[in-house]
Every structure is written in structure tokens, then in C-alpha cells.
C-alpha positions in Angstrom: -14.1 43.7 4.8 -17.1 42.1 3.2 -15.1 42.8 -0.6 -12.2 41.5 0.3 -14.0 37.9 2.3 -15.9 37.8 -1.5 -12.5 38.5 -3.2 -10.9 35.4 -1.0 -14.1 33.2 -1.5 -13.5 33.3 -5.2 -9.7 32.2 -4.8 -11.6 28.7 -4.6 -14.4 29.5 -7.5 -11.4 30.4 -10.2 -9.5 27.1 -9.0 -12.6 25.1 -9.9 -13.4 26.7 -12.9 -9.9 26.5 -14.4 -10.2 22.7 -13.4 -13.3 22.4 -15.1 -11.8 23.8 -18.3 -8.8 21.4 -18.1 -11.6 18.0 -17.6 -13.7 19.5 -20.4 -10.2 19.4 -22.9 -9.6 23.5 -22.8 -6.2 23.8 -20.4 -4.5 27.0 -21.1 -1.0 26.3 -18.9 0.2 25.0 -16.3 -1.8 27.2 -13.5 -4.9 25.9 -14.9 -3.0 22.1 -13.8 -2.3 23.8 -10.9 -5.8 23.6 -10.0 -5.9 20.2 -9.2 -3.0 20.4 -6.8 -3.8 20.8 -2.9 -5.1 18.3 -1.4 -1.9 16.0 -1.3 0.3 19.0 -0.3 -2.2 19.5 2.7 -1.7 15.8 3.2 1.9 15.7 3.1 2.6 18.3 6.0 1.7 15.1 8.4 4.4 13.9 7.2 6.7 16.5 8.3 5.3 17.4 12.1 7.7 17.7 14.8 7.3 14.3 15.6 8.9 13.5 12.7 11.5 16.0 14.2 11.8 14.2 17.3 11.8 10.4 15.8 14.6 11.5 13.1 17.0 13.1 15.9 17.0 10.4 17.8 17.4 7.8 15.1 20.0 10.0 13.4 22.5 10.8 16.8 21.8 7.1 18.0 21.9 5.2 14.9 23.7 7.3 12.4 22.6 6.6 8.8 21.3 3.0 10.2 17.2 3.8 10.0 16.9 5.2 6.8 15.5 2.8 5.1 12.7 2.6 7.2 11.7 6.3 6.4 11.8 4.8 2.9 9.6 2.4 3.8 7.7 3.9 6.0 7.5 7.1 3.1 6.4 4.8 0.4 3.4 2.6 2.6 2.2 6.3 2.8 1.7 7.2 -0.4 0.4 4.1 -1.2 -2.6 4.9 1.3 -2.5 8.3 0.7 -3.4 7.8 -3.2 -6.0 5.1 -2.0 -7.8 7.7 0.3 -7.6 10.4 -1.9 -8.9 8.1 -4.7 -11.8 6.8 -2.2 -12.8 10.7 -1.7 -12.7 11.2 -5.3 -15.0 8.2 -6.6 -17.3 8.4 -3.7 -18.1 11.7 -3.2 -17.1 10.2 0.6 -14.4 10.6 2.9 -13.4 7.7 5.4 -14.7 7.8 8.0 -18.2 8.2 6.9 -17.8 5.3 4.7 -17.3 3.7 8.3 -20.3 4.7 9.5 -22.3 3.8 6.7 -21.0 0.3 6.4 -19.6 -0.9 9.8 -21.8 -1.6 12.5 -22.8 0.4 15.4 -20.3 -0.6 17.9 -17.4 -0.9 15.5 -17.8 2.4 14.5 -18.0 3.9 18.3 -14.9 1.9 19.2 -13.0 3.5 15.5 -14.4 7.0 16.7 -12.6 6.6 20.3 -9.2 5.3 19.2 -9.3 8.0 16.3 -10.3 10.4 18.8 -7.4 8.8 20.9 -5.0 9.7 17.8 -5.6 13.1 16.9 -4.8 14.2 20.3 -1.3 12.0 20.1 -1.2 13.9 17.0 -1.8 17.2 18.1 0.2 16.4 21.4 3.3 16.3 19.0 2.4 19.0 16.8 1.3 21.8 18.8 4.3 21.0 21.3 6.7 21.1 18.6 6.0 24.4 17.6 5.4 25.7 21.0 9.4 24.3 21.4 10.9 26.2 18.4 9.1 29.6 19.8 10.2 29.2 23.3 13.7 28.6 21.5 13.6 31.1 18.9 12.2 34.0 20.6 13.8 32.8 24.3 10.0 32.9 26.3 8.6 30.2 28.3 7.3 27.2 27.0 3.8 27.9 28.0 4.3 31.3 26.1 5.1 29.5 23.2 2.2 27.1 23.2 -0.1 30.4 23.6 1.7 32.2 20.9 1.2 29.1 18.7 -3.0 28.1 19.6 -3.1 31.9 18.5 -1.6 31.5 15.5 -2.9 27.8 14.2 -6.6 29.7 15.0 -5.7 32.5 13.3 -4.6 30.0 9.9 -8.3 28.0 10.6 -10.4 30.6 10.2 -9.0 31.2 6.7 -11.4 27.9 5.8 -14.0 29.7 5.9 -13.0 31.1 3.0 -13.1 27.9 0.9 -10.3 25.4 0.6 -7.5 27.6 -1.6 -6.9 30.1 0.7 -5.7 26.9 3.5 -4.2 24.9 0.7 -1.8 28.1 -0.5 -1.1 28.6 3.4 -0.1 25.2 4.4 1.9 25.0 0.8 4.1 27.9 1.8 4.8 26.4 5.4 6.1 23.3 3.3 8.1 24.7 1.0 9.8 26.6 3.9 10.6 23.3 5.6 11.9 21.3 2.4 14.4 25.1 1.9 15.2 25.2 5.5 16.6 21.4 5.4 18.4 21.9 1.7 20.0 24.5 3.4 21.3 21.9 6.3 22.1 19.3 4.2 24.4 21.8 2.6 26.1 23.0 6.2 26.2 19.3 8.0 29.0 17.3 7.1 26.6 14.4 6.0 28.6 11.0 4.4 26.5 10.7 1.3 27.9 7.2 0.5 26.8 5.6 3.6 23.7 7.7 3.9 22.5 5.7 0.4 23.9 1.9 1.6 21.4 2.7 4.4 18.5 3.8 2.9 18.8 0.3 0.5 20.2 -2.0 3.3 17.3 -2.6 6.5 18.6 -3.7 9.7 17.3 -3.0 13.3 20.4 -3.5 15.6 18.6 -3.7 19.0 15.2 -3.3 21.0 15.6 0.5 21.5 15.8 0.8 17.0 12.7 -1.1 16.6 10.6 1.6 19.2 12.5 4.1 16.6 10.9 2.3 14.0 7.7 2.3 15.3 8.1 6.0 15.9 9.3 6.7 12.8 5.7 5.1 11.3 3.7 6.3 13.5 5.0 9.7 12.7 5.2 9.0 9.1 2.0 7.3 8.0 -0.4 9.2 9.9 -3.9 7.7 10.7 -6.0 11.3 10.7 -4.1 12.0 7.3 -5.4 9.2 6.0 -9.1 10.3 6.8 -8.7 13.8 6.1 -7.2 12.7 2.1 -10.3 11.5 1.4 -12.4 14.4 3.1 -9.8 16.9 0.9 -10.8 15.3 -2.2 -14.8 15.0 -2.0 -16.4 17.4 -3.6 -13.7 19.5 -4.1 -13.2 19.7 -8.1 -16.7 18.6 -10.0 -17.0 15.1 -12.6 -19.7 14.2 -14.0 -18.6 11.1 -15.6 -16.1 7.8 -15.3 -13.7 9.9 -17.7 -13.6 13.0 -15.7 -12.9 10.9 -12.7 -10.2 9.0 -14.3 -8.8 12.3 -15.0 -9.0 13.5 -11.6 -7.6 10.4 -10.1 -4.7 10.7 -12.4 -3.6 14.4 -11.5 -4.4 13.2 -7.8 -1.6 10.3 -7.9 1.1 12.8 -9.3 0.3 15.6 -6.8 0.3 12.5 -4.0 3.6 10.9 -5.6 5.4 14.7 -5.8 4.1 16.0 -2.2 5.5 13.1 -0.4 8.5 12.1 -2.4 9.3 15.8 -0.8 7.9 14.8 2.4 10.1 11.8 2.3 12.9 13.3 1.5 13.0 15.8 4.2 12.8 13.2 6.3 15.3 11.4 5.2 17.9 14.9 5.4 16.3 15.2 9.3 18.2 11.5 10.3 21.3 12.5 8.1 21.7 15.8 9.4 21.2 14.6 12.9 24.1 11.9 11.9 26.0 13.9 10.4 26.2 16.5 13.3 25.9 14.5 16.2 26.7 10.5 15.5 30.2 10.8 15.5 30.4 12.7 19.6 27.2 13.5 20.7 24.9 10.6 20.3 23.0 10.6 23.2 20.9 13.9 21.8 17.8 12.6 22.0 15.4 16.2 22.6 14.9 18.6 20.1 16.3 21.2 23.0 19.2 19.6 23.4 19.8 19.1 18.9 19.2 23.2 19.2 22.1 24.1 21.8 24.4 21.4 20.2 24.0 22.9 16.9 25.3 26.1 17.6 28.5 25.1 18.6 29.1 22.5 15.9 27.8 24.2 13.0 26.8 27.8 13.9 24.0 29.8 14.6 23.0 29.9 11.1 22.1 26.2 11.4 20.4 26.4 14.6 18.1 28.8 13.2 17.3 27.4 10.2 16.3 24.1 12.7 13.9 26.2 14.7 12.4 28.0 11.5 11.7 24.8 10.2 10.5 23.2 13.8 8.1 26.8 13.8 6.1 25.8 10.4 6.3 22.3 11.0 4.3 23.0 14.1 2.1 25.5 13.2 1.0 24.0 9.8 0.2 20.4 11.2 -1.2 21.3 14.1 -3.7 23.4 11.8 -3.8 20.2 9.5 -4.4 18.2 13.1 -7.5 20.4 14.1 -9.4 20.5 10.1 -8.6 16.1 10.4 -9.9 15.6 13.8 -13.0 18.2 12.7 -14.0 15.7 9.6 -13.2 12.5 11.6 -16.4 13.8 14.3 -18.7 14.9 11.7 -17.8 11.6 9.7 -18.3 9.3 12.5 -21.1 10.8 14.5 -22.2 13.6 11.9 -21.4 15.8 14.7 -19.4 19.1 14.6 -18.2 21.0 17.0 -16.7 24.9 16.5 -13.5 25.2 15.5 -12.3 26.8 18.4 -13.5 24.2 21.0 -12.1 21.8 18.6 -8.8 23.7 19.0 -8.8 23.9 23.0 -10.1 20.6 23.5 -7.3 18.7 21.4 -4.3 21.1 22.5 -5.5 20.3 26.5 -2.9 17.3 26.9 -0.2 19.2 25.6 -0.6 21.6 28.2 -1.0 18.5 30.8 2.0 17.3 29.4 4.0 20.5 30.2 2.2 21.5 33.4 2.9 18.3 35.0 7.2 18.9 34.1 7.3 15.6 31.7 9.9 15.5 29.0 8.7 16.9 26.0 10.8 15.6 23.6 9.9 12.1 24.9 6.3 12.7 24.8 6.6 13.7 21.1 8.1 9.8 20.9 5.3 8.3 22.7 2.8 9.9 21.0 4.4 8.9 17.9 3.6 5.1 19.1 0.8 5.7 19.9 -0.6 6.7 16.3 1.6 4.0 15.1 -1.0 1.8 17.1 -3.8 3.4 16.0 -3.3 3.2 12.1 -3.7 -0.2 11.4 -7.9 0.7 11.8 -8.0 3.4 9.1 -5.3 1.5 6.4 -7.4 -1.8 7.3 -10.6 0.3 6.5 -9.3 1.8 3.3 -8.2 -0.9 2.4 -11.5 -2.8 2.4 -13.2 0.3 0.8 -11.1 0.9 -2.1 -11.2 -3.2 -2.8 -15.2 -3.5 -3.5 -16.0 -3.1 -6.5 -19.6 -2.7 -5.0 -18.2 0.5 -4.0 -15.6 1.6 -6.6 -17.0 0.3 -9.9 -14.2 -0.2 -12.2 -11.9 1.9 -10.2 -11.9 -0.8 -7.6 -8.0 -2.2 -6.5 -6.2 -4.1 -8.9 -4.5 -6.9 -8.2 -1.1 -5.0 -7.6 -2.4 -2.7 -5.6 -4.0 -4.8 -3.8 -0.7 -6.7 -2.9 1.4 -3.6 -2.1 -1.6 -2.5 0.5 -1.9 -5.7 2.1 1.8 -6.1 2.5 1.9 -2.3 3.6 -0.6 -3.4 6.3 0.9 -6.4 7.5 4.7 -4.6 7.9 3.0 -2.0 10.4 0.6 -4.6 11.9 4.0 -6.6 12.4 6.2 -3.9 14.2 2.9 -3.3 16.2 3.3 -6.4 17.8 6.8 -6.7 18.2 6.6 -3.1 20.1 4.1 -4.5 22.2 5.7 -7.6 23.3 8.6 -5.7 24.1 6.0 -3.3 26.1 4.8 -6.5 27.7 8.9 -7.4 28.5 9.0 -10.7 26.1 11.9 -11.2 24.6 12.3 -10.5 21.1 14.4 -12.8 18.9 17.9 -11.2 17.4 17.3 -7.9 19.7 18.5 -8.3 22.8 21.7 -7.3 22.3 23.4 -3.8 21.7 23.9 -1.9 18.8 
């Protein structure tokens, strides 16, 4: 046991040292690039949770092709932030949230620490239901059976950190490569109108009230605030520089790993709403629960299809939720420099889930919810990061430039923007253009 812990320990030794010899001009392949690829793909499986699952059904059966273009959008503010934290990580040899601590005050940090803590159990509310779902479906046992089966499970993947961060990176890269093949292989089956589906994703329009809580969703289950502090906690530390140039190389295999993981993330999105469309726009567009997209499947396009939906809902949930658990882990110990064990970590943010089912609400609409809330939440962390990765004080010469300063800020604004519309709406003021129908 003790030779094969060492054997796995050094997965993450070789990684560094065949980054190393790519910094110091010796690269011999492609593996050795390899070794700078992880953290983003970690990242990226956020971006993919079975909230996003919940979000793109409903958009997809209600709306048809209609919402796409705010996964685009939505897709592309995240890997705008995404690069940014990774790039704070990377420069500072800090992640987020204890650059918070370090240079916020007191009370400001308390108050980010409780509406983060607030957010990963939203976050872990969608994800560890999601995958407790697809069990229950796949393997026909009770939910609660499921949600056991999966806190087994998304332990069992945690405790392969101790083991240094390859082992977890290789782990949660096989879960999303099994998602992005499960949903090529429903583009394939669903009848999906590839000419509209592209007008769509160019042309933005929100046709009522109930779209723009869709669009909400669909952000708050896209750009996710605990991925944006766990980038930067991925990033510190793990591969070596000793010098600006180093860095700059660093930073530069970090943006393409960023750009690659989530042009697939946003791409599987984008096939969730148009299979969704495509199978259940035209006569069945009041699916709105990923229970109900299962049973409706079968009939319309087999059980080939269904399964392929549950084996992707299964990762989906397992991975994040493991994702969930490490982000919520660095948040604590970078707010209060506090840690907890993993496993109380575990029952502790997995608890309203099992509120949530014992008390018979809707699960599929509490993945929705939950997917406002973090859309609430986020503005703190991108506001944050933001502010970070603009001082030069800070960054040095890898500080913002002007054009990535205007992209972040306009980022920003868009989600502080459909923050407040969604909560005058909460509050029952009218809204301007959405009171009719669709």
C-alpha cells in the first residue's frame, strides 16, 4: 500500500519536472506540454454541473433555440474570469480569497466568507442532487439511495488529493471528456435544426419575465463564483517560476488550457438547450425536470438516448460535486485560514440537499433556484478579481490592460444588470418589454 501511495505521489513530481524542463527551453513532446494542463479542465467541470442540466432543459423545451446566445455569453464572461483568476494564482503565489483577506477589511471579508459560504452549498445543492437523480434513474433506487451512493463516491474521488494534484486533475478530466462524448453522441440522435440553432446563438432576445430567470440561471450555473476562487487556488504553487519570463510562460499555456476547457464546456452547453429543443420544443415544452426529460426521451428517441442523458447527468454530478467540496475547502482556509477535514466538509455542504429531499420539494426546481442564487452571489468574487488583477501594485507588469480591462468590466456590469432585473421582478415591479408572453 505504502509503494503504490509513493508511486501515485510522484504522478504529481514527473508533471512538475517535465514542466520545469519545458520553462527551462528542453520540451521533449507534447506530454511534457501536457504538464501544464489541469487546472482549467478542473475549472471547467463547473461549467457543466447538473444545474447547467436543469437551466438548459428548461430553456431548451420552453424556448427552443431562443437562449443560446446567452450560454455564449454567459460562456465567454467565464473564461474571461477564469484566465484572470488563474493568472492571479499564477503571479501571486495567491489564490482569491486570501487576497481578500489580506487586503479588504475585517468586516468585508466576514460578510464575502458568508455569502461564499452561502454559494457553495447552492452549488453543492445542485451538484450533489444532480447526480443523486441520474442514480436513482439509472440504477431505479430511491433518491435518498442515490444521494448515499453518490457522498460515497465524491469521498472516495477526495481522498485521491492526498496524493498530490495529478491524480484529481486525470480523475475529473475523464468525467469531462465522458460528458462532452455522451452529448456528441445526442447531438447526433436528436433531430436538432442546425440553421436556427446558429441565428440564435448570434441573435439575443429575452421574450418574457420567465426567459430572463432562465438567464439568470443559465449564469449563475455558468460562471460560477467558487470556480472562480478555486482557479486561482489550482494555479498557486502548482508548477515552479522563478522569474517574470517563466511566468509569462506559464500564463500563456494557462490561457490556452482556459480557452480549450471551456470552449468545450461551452459547447456542451450549448448541445444540452439544442438537444432539449430539438426533442421536446416542438410537443413537449412544458419539461421542465430532468425526471420528466429522462422518461420523455425514451419514447421519442430511445433508450439509447436516455442513457446516454443519465451517464452524462452521473459524472456531471459526481465530478462537480468533488470540484464543489476541494472549492469550498480553499474558500475557508483562504478567508479564515481555517480548514476543516474533508469529510465534515463533505457532510456539512451535502446537508441541504438532503433537507431539500426530505422535506418532498421539487428537485429539479431547486437545481433552478440554486442556480440564482450563485448568480447573486458572483458579482463579489468577479468584482474582487477584478480589482486584483487591475493593480499594478499587485501584478507588476502583468497587471490588466486596457482591453482586458474593458471586457471584465463590461462582463461585470451584464451580470450585475440581470441581477437586478431578477430582483425587481422578485420584488413584483414591472419590468419594461417583459410583461408579455413568449
Amino acid at each position: 500500500m505504502t509503494e503504490i501511495i509513493a508511486q501515485r505521489g510522484s504522478l504529481s513530481d514527473r508533471t512538475v519536472s517535465a514542466g520545469r524542463r519545458v520553462l527551462a527551453g528542453q520540451p521533449d513532446g507534447l506530454r511534457a506540454y501536457l504538464a501544464f494542463a489541469g487546472p482549467a479542465v478542473i475549472a471547467s467541470i463547473a461549467y457543466m454541473d447538473p444545474g447547467n442540466f436543469a437551466t438548459n432543459i428548461q430553456a431548451g423545451a420552453k424556448y427552443g433555440y431562443m437562449l443560446l446566445w446567452v450560454v455564449l455569453a454567459a460562456n465567454l464572461i467565464a473564461m474571461l474570469f477564469q484566465a484572470l483568476s488563474a493568472k492571479l494564482g499564477i503571479v501571486t503565489g495567491r489564490n482569491l480569497a486570501e487576497m481578500c483577506r489580506e487586503h479588504f477589511p475585517g468586516l468585508v471579508v466576514w460578510a464575502m466568507w458568508v455569502v461564499s459560504e452561502i454559494a457553495a452549498m447552492a452549488t453543492d445543492l445542485a451538484e450533489f442532487l444532480g447526480g443523486a437523480i441520474g442514480l436513482s434513474l439509472l440504477f431505479h433506487i430511491p433518491l435518498f439511495a442515490g444521494m448515499a451512493v453518490t457522498a460515497v463516491i465524491t469521498y472516495g474521488v477526495l481522498m485521491f488529493e492526498g496524493f498530490g494534484f495529478r491524480p484529481i486533475e486525470l480523475i475529473i478530466g475523464s468525467m469531462v471528456s465522458i460528458i462532452a462524448l455522451c452529448y456528441v453522441i445526442e447531438l447526433f440522435i436528436a433531430p436538432v435544426d442546425w440553421t436556427s440553432a446558429a441565428v440564435h446563438t448570434l441573435m439575443p432576445q429575452i421574450p418574457d419575465a420567465e426567459a430572463l430567470l432562465l438567464s439568470v440561471g443559465i449564469i449563475g450555473a455558468t460562471v460560477m463564483p467558487h470556480a472562480v476562487y478555486l482557479h486561482s487556488g489550482l494555479t498557486q504553487g502548482r508548477m515552479p517560476v522563478h522569474n517574470d519570463s517563466e511566468r509569462r510562460k506559464v500564463l500563456r499555456f494557462s490561457n490556452r488550457e482556459v480557452i480549450i476547457a471551456l470552449v468545450v464546456a461551452g459547447l456542451v452547453n450549448m448541445a444540452m438547450v439544442m438537444m432539449a429543443s430539438g426533442a421536446f420544443h416542438a410537443g413537449h415544452s412544458d419539461v421542465a425536470e430532468i425526471e420528466t426529460a429522462y422518461h420523455t426521451l425514451t419514447p421519442l428517441l430511445g433508450i439509447g438516448a436516455a442513457g446516454v442523458f443519465l451517464l452524462s447527468l452521473v459524472a456531471s454530478g459526481i465530478s462537480s460535486s468533488t470540484v464543489g467540496t476541494m472549492a469550498g475547502q480553499m474558500i475557508m482556509q483562504g478567508f479564515l485560514r481555517f480548514k476543516v477535514p474533508i469529510l465534515v466538509r463533505r457532510l456539512v455542504t451535502m446537508l441541504p440537499a438532503f433537507v431539500v429531499v426530505a422535506l418532498g420539494a421539487n428537485a429539479t426546481s431547486s437545481l433552478v433556484i440554486s442556480q440564482v442564487v450563485l448568480s447573486i452571489a458572483l458579482p463579489l468574487p468577479m468584482i474582487s478579481l477584478l480589482i486584483f488583477t487591475s493593480r499594478r501594485d499587485i501584478m507588476g507588469q502583468f497587471a490588466n490592460g486596457r482591453l482586458t480591462l474593458v471586457a471584465a468590466v463590461a462582463g461585470t456590469t451584464v451580470v450585475l444588470l440581470l441581477n437586478v432585473f431578477l430582483i425587481l421582478q422578485t420584488l413584483g415591479v414591472s419590468i419594461p418589454g417583459l410583461s408579455g408572453g413568449a
